[in-house]
N, C-alpha and C positions, 0 to 999 in steps of 0.2 A: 606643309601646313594642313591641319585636319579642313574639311570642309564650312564644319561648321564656325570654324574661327574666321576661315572668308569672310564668312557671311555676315558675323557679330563685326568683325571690322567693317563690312560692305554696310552694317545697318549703321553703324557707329558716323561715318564718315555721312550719309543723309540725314543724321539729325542734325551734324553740325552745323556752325551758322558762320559761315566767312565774314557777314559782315556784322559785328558784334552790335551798332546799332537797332538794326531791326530783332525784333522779338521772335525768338527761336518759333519754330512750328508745334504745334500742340498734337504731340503723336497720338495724344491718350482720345482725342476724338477722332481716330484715323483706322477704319476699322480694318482696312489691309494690314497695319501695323500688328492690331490682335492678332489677326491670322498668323502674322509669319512670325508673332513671338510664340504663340502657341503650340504652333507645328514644331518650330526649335526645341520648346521643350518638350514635346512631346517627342522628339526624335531622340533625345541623351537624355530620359528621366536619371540617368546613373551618374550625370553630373552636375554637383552640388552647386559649384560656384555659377553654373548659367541659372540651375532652379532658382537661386538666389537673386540672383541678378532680374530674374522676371518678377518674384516675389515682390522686390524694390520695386521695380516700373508699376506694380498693379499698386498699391500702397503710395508711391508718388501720383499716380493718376486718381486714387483717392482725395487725398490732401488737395491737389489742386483742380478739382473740382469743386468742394467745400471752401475755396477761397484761404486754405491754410496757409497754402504756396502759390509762389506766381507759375504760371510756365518758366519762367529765364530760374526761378530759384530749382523747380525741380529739373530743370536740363541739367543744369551746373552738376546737381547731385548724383543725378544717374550718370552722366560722362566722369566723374571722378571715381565713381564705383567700377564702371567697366573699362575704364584704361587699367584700373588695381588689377584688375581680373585678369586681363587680356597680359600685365605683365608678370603674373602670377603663372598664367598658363605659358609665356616663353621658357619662363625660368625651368619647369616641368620638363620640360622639351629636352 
């Protein structure tokens, strides 16, 4: 498994919320979070589907600062984007 797919699992698996009651974590105020989506990208600029995938998070972190989305509405949408991904890149493999 490439490293960087770790990692996108390893990030994947801390935004998750085991207990669906409470309100996911708001990663978009969390500036470690910038950091290590940053460096990701900046580490595979050659690959589309992660560019992509940060593109959505800055644009969700958008909207739901502007009160467009909730946080649980943008978790929902960037977790369905990057399991796509993530079964995109097994398929690859």
């Amino acid at each position: 498994m490439a490293p960087w797919l770790s990692i996108l699992l390893w990030v994947g698996m801390l935004s998750a919320s085991p207990d669906q009651e409470k309100a996911p974590v708001n990663h978009c105020e969390l500036e470690a979070s910038w950091k290590e989506w940053q460096a990701l990208a900046a580490k595979h600029p050659e690959d589309q589907g992660l560019q992509a995938l940060q593109a959505l998070r800055i644009g969700l972190c958008v909207k739901i600062k502007r009160d467009e989305l909730s946080v649980q509405q943008g978790h929902d949408i960037f977790e369905k984007a990057r399991q796509a991904l993530l079964i995109e890149w097994q398929k690859a493999k």
